[in-house]
NULOFI-962130 format. One record per residue (C-alpha): x, y, z. Coordinates in pm, 1 decimal. Layout:
# residues N
REC          u          v          w
REC          X          Y          Z
...
END
This chain:
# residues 86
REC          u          v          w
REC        0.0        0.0        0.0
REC      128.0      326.6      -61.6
REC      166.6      641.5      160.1
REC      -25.6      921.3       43.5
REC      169.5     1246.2       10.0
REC       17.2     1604.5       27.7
REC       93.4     1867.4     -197.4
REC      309.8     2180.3      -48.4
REC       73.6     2469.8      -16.5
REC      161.8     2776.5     -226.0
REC      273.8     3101.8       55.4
REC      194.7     3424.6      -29.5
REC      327.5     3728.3      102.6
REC      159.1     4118.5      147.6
REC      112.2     4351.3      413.8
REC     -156.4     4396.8      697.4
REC     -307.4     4642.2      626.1
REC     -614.1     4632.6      952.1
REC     -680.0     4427.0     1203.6
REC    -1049.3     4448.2     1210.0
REC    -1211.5     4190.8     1465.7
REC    -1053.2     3906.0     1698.5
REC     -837.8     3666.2     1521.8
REC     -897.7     3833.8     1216.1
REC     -628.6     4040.9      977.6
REC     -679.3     4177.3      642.9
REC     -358.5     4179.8      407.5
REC     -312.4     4350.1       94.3
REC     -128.0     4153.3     -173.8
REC       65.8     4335.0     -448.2
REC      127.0     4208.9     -781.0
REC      179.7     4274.5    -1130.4
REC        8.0     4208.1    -1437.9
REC       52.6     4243.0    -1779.7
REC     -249.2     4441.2    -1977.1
REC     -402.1     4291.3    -2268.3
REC     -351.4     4456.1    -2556.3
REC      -28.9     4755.1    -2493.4
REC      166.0     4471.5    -2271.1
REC      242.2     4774.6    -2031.5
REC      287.6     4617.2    -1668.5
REC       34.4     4720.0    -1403.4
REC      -19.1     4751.8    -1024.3
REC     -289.6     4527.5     -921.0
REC     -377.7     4438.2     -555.9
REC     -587.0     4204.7     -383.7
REC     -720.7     4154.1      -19.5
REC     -721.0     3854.3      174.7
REC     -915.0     3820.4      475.1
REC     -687.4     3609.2      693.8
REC     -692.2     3386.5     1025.7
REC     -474.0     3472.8     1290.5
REC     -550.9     3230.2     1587.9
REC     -270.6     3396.1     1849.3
REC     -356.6     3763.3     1743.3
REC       -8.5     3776.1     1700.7
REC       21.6     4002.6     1340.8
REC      -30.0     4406.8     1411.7
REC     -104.6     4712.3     1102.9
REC      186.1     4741.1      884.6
REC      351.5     4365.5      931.3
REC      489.3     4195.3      646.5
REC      323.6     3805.5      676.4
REC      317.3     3470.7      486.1
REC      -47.5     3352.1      455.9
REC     -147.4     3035.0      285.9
REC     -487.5     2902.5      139.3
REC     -695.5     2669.8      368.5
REC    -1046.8     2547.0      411.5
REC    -1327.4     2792.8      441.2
REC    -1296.9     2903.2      802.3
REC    -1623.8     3196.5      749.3
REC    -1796.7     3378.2      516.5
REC    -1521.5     3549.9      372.4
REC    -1196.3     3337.2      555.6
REC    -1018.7     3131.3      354.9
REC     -653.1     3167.8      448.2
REC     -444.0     3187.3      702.1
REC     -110.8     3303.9      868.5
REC      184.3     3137.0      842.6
REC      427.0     3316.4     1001.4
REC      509.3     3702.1     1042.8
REC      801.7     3787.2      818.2
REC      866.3     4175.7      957.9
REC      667.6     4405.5     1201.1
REC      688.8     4782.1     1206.9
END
C-alpha cells in the first residue's frame, strides 16, 4: 500500500493592512500584471481576509499567509508566520 503524500501549499506574502475583529487580519497583496492589448505592466492588488488564531500580526507587518479550508464567510486563508513588524 502506498503512503499518500500532500501537496506543499503555495505562501503568499503582502502587508496587513487592519486588524479588524478578533483573530482576524486583512492583508493587501501586491502584484503585477501584464495588460491585454499595450503589454504595459500594471499595479494590481488584492485583499485577503486572513486567520490569525494567536492575534499575534499588528497594522503594517509583512506576513506569509497560505490558502486553507473555508474558516467563514469570507476566511479562507491563514497566517503562516510574520516575516517583519513595524
Amino acid at each position: 500500500m502506498m503512503a499518500t503524500t500532500r501537496k506543499t501549499p503555495t505562501l503568499y506574502k503582502g502587508i496587513v493592512s487592519s486588524k479588524s475583529g478578533d483573530k482576524t487580519i486583512r492583508v493587501v497583496l501586491d502584484y503585477l500584471a501584464k495588460h491585454p492589448k499595450y503589454g504595459k505592466m500594471l499595479k494590481r492588488r488584492s485583499v485577503a481576509h486572513v486567520h490569525d488564531e494567536g492575534n499575534q500580526a499588528g497594522v503594517g507587518d509583512t506576513v506569509e499567509i497560505c490558502k486553507c479550508r473555508k474558516l467563514s464567510k469570507s476566511k479562507s486563508w491563514r497566517l503562516v508566520r510574520i516575516l517583519g513588524s513595524v
